[in-house]
N, C-alpha and C positions, 0 to 999 in steps of 0.2 A: 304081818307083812314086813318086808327086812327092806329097808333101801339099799338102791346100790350105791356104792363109795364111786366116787368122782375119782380116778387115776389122774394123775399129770404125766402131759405127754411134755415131751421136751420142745420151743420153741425151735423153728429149724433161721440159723442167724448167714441169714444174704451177706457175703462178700462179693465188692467189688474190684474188679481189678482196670486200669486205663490202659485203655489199647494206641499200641505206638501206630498215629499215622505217617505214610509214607505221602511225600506232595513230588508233586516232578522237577526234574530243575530248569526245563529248559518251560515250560507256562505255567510252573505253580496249582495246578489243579491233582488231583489224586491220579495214578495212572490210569485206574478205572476210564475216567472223563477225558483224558488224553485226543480222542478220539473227534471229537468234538471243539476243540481249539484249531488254534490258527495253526500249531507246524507238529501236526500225527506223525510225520517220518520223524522229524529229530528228537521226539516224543519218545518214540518208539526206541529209538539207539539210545537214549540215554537208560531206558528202564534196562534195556538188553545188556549192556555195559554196567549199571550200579544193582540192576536185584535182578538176577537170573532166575529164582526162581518165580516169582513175579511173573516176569516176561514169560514164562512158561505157561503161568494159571491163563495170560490174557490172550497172546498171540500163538498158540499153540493147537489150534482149532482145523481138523482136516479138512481139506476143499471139498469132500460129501459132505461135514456137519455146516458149513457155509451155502454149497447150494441147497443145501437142505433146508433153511433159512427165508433163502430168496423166495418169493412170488412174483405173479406175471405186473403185480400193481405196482411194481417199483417204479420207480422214474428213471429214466438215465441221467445220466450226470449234463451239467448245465453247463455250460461253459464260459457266460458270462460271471456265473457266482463262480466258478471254479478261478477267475482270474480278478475277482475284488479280494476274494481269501489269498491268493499270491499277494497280490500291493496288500493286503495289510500285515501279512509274515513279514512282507519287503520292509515296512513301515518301522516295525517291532524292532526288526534285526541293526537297521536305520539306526534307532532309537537307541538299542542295545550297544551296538559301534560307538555311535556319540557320548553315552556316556563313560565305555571303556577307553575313552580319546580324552574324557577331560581331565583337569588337573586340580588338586586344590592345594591351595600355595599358602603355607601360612609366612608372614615376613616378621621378621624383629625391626620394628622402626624408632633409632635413638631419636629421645629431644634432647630437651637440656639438660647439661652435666648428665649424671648418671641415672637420669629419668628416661624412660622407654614403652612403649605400646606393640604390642603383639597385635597384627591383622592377621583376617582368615578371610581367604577369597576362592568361591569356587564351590562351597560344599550344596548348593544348591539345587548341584546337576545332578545332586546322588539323591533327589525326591526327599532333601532335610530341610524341613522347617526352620529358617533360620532367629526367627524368634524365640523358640524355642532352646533352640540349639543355646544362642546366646545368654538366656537365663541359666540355661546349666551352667556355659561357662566361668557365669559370674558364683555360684553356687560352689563349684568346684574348686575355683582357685581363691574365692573370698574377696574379691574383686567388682570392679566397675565394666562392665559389658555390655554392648550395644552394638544396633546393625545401623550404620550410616551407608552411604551412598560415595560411591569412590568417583576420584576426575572425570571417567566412562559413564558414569551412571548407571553403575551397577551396584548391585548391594552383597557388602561385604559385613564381617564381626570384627570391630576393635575392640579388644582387652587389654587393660591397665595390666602395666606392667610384663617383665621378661619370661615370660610361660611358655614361650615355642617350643619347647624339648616337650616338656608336659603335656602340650596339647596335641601333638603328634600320636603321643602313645595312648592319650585320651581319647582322639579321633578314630583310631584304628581299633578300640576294644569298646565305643559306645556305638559305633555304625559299623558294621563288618561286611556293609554293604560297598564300600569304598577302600580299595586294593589300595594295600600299601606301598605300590608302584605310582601309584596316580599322586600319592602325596609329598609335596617340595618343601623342604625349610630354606627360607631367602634370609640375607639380613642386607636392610636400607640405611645409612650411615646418613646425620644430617650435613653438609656440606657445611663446611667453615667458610662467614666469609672475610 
């Protein structure tokens, strides 16, 4: 009796590849989910405007495959919810406004003779850690860096030394969440007296 010989089969070798997600710009969710946030219309025009073909796969749907959908169990629409979901788009947009209104001001403040401190006021409103933030600074420029509390009592980052040019373009390429419209270089001269 002859055995049979074991052939080798070839293993079959799994690639994977990463799929680029697409997120919306105006609520951050996939456009899929769009629907389900606070503002579907301006949802909706930004897919329509940035990925057309997109906006095709999702809104492209004929009025038979939609009542075809519908059942008698639906609800009609509520009107109370339909005007808490308005005040919080209102909310959002509020929000959105404010922070494309605020400013951050970095200032060069002389002391004495040719010693000086760099403050940075403002980056707060753009949802930046400013603890955080300040450690970088100090990391980055090799420096003394810390968040005090300014004459208002608000909290600002003083960094040792003249870095204002550097920190602007430092600002603008670690948070790109803060337009480089919004940001001011001030300088404060200490008065003679």
């Amino acid at each position: 009796m002859t055995t049979p010989t074991p052939t080798s089969t070839p293993t079959p070798v799994l690639t994977l590849t990463a799929k680029q997600m697409i997120y919306c710009g105006v609520c951050t969710l996939p456009p899929e989910y769009c629907e389900f946030g606070l503002t579907p219309e301006k949802c909706k025009k930004w897919v329509q405007e940035k990925h057309t073909d997109l906006y095709e796969n999702l809104y492209s749907q004929t009025l038979a495959e939609k009542l075809g959908k519908t059942t008698l169990e639906s609800k009609p629409s509520n009107e109370a919810e339909d005007r808490k979901k308005a005040k919080e788009a209102a909310k959002i947009e509020r929000e959105l406004q404010k922070k494309m209104a605020s400013k951050v001001i970095i200032t060069r403040i002389a002391r004495n003779k040719r010693k000086c401190v760099t403050s940075i006021y403002g980056l707060e409103n753009f949802d930046i850690d400013l603890k955080k933030a300040s450690k970088t600074f100090a990391t980055k420029f090799a420096c003394g860096s810390s968040v005090v509390k300014n004459n208002q009592g608000n909290d600002e980052i003083v960094v040792q030394g003249d870095v204002s040019d550097d920190l602007y373009d430092f600002i603008l390429e670690t948070w790109p969440d803060v337009p480089e419209e919004n940001v001011e270089l001030t300088e404060e001269k200490k008065s003679k007296k």
